[in-house]
C-alpha positions as CSV (number, residue, x, y, z in Angstrom):
1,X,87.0,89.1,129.1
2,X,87.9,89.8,125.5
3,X,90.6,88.2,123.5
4,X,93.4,90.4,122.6
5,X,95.8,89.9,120.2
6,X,99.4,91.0,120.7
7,X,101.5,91.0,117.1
8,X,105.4,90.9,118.1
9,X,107.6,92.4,115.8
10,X,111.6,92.5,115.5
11,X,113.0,96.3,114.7
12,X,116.2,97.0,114.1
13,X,115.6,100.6,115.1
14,X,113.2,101.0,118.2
15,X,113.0,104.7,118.4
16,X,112.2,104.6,114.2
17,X,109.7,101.8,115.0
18,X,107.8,103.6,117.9
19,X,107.6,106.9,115.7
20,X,106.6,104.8,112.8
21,X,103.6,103.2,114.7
22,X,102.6,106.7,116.1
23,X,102.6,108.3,113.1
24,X,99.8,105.6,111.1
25,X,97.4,105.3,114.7
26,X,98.9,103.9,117.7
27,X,99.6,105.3,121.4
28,X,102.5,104.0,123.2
29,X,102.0,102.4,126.5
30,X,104.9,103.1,128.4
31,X,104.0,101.0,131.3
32,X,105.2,98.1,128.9
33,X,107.8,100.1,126.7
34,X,111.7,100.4,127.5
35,X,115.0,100.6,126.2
36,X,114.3,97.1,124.3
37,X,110.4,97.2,123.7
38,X,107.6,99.5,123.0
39,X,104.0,98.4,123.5
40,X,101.8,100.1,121.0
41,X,97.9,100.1,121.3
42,X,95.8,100.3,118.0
43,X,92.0,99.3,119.9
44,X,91.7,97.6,123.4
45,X,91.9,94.9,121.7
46,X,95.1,95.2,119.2
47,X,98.3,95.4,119.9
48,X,101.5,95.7,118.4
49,X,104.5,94.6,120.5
50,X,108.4,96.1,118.4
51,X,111.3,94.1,120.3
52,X,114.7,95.0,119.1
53,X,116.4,92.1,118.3
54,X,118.1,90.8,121.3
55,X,114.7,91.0,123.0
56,X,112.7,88.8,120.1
57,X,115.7,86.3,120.0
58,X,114.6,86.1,124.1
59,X,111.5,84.2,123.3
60,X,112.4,81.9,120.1
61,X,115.5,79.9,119.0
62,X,114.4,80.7,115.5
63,X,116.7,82.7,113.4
64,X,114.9,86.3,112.6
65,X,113.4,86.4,109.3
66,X,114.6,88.4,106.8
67,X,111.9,90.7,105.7
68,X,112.8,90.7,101.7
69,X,110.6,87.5,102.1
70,X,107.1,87.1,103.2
71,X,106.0,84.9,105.8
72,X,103.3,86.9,107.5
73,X,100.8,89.7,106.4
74,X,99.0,91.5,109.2
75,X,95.9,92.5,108.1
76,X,93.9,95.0,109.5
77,X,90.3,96.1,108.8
78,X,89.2,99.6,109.3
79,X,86.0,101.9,108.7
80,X,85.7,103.3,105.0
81,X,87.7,103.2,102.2
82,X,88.7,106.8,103.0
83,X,90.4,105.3,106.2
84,X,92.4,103.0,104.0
85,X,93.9,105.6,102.0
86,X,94.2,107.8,105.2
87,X,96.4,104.8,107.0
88,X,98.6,104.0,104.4
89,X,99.1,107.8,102.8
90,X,100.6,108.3,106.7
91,X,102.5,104.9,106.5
92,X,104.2,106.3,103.4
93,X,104.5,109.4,105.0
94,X,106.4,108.1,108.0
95,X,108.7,106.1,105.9
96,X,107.2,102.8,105.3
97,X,106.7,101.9,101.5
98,X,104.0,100.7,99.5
99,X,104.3,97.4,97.6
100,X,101.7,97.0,95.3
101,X,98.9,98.7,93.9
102,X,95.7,99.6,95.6
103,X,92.8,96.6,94.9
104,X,89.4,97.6,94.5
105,X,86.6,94.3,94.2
106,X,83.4,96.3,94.7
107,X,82.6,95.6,97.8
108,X,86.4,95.6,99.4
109,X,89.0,98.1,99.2
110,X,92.1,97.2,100.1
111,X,95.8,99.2,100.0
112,X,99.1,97.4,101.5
113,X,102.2,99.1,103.4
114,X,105.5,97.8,104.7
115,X,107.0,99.4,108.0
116,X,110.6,100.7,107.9
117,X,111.5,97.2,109.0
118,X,109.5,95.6,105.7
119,X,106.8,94.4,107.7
120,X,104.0,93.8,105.4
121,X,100.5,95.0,106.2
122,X,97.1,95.4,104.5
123,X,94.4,97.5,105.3
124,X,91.4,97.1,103.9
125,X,87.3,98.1,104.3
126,X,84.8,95.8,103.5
127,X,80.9,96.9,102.5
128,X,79.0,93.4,102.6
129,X,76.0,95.1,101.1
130,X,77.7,95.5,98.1
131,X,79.6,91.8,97.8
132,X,78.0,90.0,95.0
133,X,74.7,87.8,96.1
134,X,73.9,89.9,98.4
């Protein structure tokens, strides 16, 4: 069986959050989606849980972090540097913001968004034929 990954993220807005993560890629699975969750599928293997608040505070004891600080980036590689404009043109689109400028190192492309919560991602491509000693 293959190893998933489930990211679980507080919203303050679930409805804003679910349209959000529709808009850049993801499907909803409503099977696990409700009044205080949404399950959103980017691959089989990626998925992005938004909890409203009451819900995260359900599985921590930890105070919710504020997002004007950083204390994860979620990272997320895609096909061609095409794609990484593509992702983060619709983030921007949908009302997330981006933070810094785009980063080109040859053989990596890489553009960063925030989700209407401030979540911080990066989305980047990677041609290993063109990293240096290759």
């Amino acid at each position: 069986m293959a190893k998933k990954i489930f990211i679980n993220l507080p919203v303050a807005d679930l409805q804003r959050a679910l349209t959000f993560y529709t808009a850049i890629g993801f499907t909803n699975n409503p099977q696990f989606t409700d009044e205080t969750a949404a399950c959103m599928v980017l691959t089989e293997e990626i998925y992005v849980m938004l909890l409203t608040h009451p819900k995260f505070n359900e599985f921590t004891k930890k105070k919710i972090a504020d997002t004007n600080t950083t204390s994860v980036i979620n990272s997320l590689s895609v096909d061609s540097s095409e794609e990484v404009n593509t992702v983060v043109r619709k983030a921007v689109e949908a009302g997330g913001a981006e933070p810094v400028e785009a980063r080109d190192y040859g053989f990596m492309q890489q553009r960063s968004f925030e989700d209407p919560d401030g979540h911080l991602w990066e989305v980047f491509y990677m041609d290993m034929t063109k990293f240096p000693g290759q």
